[in-house]
C-alpha positions as CSV (number, residue, x, y, z in Angstrom):
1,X,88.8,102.5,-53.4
2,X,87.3,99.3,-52.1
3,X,83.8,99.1,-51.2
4,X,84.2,98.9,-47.5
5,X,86.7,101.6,-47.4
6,X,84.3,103.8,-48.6
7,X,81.8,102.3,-46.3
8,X,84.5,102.9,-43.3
9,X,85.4,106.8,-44.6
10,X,82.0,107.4,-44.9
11,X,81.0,106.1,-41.5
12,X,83.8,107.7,-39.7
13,X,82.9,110.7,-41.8
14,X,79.5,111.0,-40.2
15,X,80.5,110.1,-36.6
16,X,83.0,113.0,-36.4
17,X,80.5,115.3,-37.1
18,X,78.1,114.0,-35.1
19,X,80.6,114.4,-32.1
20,X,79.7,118.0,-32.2
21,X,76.2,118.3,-32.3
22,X,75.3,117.7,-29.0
23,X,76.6,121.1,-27.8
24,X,74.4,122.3,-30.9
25,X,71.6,121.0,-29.5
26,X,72.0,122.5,-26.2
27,X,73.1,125.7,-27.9
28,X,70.1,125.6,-29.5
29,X,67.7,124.9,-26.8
30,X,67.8,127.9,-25.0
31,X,66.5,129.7,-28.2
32,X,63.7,127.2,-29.2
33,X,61.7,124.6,-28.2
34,X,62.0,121.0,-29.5
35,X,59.7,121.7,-32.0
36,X,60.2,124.4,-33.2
37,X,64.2,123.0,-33.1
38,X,62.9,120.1,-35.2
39,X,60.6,122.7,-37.5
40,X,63.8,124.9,-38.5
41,X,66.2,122.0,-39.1
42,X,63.6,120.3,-41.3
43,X,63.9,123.2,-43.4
44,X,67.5,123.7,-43.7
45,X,67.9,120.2,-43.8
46,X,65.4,119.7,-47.0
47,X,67.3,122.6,-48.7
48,X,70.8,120.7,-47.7
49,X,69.2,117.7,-49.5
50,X,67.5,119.2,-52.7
51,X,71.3,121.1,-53.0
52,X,73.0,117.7,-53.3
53,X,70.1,116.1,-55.6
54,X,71.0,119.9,-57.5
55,X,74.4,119.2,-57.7
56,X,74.5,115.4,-58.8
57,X,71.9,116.8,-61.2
58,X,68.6,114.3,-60.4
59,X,66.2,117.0,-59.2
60,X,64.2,115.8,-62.4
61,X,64.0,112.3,-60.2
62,X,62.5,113.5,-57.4
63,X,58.2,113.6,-58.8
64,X,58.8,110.6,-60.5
65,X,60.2,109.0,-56.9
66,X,57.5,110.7,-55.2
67,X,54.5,109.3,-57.0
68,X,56.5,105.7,-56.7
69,X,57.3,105.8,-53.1
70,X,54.8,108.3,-51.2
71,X,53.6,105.7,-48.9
72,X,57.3,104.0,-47.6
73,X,58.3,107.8,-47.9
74,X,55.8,109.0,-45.5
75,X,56.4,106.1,-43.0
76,X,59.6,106.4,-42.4
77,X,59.8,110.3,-42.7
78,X,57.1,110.3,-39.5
79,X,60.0,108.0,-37.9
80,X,62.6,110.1,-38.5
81,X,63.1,113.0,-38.8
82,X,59.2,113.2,-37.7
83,X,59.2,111.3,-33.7
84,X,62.8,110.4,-33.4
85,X,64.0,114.3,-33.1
86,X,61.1,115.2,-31.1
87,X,62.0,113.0,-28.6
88,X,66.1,113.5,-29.0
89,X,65.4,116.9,-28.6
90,X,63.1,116.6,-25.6
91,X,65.7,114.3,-23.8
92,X,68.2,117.2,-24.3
93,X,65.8,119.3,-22.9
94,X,65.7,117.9,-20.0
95,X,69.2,116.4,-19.3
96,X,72.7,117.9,-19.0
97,X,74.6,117.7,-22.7
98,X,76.9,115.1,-21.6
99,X,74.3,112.5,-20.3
100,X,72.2,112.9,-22.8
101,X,75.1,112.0,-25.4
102,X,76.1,109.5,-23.7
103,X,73.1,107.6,-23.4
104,X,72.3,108.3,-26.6
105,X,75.3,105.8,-27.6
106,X,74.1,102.8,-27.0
107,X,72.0,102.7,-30.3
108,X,74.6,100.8,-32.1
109,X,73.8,97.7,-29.3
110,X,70.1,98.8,-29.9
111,X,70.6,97.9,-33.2
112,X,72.2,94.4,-32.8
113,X,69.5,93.8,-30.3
114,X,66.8,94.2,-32.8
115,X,68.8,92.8,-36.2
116,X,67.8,89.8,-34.0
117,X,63.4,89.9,-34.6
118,X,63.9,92.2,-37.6
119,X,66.5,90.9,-40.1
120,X,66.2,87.6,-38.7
121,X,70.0,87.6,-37.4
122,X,71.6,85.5,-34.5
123,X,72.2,86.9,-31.0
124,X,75.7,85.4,-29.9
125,X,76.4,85.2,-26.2
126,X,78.7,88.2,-26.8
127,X,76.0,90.3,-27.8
128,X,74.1,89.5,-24.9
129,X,76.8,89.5,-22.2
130,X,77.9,93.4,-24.3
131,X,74.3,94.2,-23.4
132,X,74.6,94.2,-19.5
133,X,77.6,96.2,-19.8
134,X,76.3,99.0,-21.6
135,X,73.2,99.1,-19.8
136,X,75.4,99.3,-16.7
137,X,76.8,102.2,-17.8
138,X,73.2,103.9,-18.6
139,X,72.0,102.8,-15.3
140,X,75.4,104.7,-13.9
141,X,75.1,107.8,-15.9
142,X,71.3,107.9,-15.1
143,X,71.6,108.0,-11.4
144,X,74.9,109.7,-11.8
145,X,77.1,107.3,-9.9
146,X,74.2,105.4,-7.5
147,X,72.9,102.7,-9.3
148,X,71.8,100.9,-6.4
149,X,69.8,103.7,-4.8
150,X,67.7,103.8,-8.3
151,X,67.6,107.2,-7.5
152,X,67.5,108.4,-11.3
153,X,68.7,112.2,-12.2
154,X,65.8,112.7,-14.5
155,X,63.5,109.7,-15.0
156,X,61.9,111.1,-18.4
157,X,64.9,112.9,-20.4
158,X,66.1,109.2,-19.5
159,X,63.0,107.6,-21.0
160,X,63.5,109.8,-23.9
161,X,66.7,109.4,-24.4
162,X,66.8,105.4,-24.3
163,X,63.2,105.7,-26.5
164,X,65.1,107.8,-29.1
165,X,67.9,105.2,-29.5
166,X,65.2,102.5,-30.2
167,X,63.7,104.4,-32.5
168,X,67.0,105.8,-34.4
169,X,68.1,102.1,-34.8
170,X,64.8,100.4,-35.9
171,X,65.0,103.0,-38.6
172,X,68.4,102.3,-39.8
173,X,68.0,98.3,-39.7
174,X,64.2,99.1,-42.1
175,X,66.4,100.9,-44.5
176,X,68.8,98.5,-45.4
177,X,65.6,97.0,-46.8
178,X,64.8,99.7,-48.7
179,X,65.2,99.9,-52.3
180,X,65.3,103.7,-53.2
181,X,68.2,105.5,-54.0
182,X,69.5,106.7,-50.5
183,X,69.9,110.5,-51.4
184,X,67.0,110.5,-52.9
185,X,64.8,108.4,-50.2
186,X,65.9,110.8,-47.3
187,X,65.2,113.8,-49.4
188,X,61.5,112.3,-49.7
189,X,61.2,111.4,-46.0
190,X,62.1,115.2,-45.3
191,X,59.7,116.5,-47.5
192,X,56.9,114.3,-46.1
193,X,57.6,114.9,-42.6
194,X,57.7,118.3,-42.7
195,X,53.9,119.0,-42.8
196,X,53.4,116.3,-39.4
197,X,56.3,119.0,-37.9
198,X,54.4,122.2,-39.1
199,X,50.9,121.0,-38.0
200,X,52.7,119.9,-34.6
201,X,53.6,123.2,-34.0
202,X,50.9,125.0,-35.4
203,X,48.6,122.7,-32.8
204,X,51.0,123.8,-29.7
205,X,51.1,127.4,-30.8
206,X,54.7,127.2,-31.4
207,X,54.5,128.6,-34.9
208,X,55.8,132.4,-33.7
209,X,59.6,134.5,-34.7
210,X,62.6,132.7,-33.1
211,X,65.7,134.9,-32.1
212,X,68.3,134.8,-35.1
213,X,70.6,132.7,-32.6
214,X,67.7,129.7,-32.7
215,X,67.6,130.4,-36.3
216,X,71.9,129.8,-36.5
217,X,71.6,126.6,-34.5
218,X,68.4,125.2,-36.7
219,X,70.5,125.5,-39.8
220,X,73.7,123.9,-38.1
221,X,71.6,121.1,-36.8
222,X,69.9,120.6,-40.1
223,X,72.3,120.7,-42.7
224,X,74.9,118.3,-40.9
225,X,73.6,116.3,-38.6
226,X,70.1,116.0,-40.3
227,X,71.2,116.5,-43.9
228,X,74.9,115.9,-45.0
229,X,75.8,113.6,-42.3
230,X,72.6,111.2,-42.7
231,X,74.0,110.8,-46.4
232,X,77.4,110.3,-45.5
233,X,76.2,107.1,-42.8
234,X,73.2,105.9,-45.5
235,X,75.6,105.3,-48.0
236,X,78.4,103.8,-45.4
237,X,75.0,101.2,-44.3
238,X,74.6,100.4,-48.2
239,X,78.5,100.0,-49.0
240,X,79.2,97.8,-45.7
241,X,79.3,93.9,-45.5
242,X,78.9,94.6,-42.1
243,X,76.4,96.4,-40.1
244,X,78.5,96.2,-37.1
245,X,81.7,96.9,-38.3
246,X,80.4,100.5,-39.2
247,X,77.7,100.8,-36.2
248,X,80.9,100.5,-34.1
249,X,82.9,103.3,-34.8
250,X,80.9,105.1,-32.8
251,X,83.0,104.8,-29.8
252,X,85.3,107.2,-31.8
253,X,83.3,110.2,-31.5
254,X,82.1,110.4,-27.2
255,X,85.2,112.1,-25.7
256,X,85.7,114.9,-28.6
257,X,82.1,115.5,-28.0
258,X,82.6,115.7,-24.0
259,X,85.0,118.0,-24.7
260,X,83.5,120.3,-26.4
261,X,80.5,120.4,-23.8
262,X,83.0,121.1,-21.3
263,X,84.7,123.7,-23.6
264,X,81.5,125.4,-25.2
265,X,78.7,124.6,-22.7
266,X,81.0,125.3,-19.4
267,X,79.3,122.0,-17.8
268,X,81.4,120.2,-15.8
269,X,81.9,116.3,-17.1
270,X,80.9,114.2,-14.0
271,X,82.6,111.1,-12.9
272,X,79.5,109.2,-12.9
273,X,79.4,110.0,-16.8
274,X,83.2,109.4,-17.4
275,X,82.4,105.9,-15.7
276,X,79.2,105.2,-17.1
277,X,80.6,105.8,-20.8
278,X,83.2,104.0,-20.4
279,X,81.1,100.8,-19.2
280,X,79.7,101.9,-22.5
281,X,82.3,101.9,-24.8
282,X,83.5,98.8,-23.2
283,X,80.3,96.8,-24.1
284,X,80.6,98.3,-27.3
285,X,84.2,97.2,-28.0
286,X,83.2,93.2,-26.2
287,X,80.3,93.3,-28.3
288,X,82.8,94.2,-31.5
289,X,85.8,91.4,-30.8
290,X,85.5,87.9,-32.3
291,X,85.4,84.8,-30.2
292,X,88.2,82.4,-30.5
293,X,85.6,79.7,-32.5
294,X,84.9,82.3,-34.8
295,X,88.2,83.1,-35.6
296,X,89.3,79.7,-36.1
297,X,86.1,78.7,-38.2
């Protein structure tokens, strides 16, 4: 198989699963808190991790990595999965399944938006007219259908929720830069973040027995969306020759994972959603189609 057919399976791989965890979130919200959410699905998600390092047989890599790469290790684990889930999970705290989703969408634009100071790369007038579009749609989802009024649903699940998707592709866009072995690197970022998440809770008195339902959702969360699925996408960023070929295909994923809101969660999908993700997807898919000079050159 060719390299970017892997890169695409892979990708696709990862966004299909990750059309389901926003119900799992939500599910697993009215069990824990964010932190302890983030706490539990560390854990599972380590385990996840060292079981794939188990089964490709390099556990005996992982001291040897540690001592090399403790200090890139620790800086981007306190990224993600430190901050970045604390403040996902805090935006689905506060905001309906489906909004929340939604708006968490637009990190693939987030991304060619900073490609732009961080790996030096060109904004086209595309990108930039794809931009307004998208962020039309936020602005629609966020004051659920009134964006003129500026009346927003919930002004900080909103923050959060656009702060996440800066955060989730700043850390994608530093790890194509990174020169451990992907596996291996996330498995280290894990294992360093989890004492920032213990002492977190520990400092909020959070550290206290969960129902076995929390529990359930923690280990969902954290072995695929946190564990699994973060290798499946590393390895489609590494095998791509374009970021933004596999950044895109998340426009595949937004109206299984509406339905299963509707179908698990019982919430009613509003029409300011439907209209705001579609301004979404839209910008996603200008942002993804070639001008006619480029396809000519």
């Amino acid at each position: 198989m060719k390299q970017q057919s892997k890169a695409y399976l892979f990708g696709l791989s990862a966004v299909l699963a990750w059309s389901t965890v926003a119900t799992a979130f939500k599910i697993s919200l009215q069990h824990l808190s964010p932190a302890q959410l983030l706490l539990y699905a560390s854990v599972f998600s380590l385990l996840s991790l060292l079981a794939i390092l188990g089964w490709q047989r390099r556990l005996g890599q992982l001291l040897p990595a540690l001592r090399q790469h403790w200090r890139r290790s620790l800086l981007l684990g306190t990224v993600n999965p430190f901050v970045y889930y604390l403040i996902l999970f805090q935006a689905y705290a506060l905001l309906p399944a489906q909004e929340a989703q939604a708006l968490n969408y637009t990190w693939a634009l987030t991304m060619t938006l900073l490609a732009v100071p961080v790996l030096g790369q060109r904004l086209r007038a595309q990108d930039a007219i794809a931009a307004v579009v998208c962020y039309s749609g936020v602005l629609t989802i966020a004051t659920r259908g009134a964006p003129f009024a500026l009346q927003f649903s919930n002004l900080p699940g909103v923050g959060f929720a656009l702060l996440s998707t800066l955060l989730w592709a700043g850390y994608w866009l530093f790890n194509t830069r990174d020169e451990r072995e992907p596996v291996l690197g996330l498995t280290l970022n894990f294992l360093l973040s989890l004492p920032l998440t213990l002492l977190w809770c520990a400092l909020r008195g959070e550290l206290q027995p969960v129902a076995w339902q929390g529990l359930a959702g923690a280990a969902y969360v954290g072995m695929l969306e946190m564990g699994f699925t973060f290798v499946l996408w590393l390895s489609a960023m590494k095998l791509t020759q374009s970021t933004a070929r596999i950044a895109n295909l998340i426009f595949l994923s937004p109206l299984l994972s509406l339905f299963l809101i509707n179908l698990l969660l019982g919430e009613p999908i509003l029409a300011s959603t439907l209209a705001g993700l579609g301004l979404i997807l839209a910008g996603l898919l200008l942002q993804k189609l070639p001008l006619p000079r480029q396809q000519l050159a």
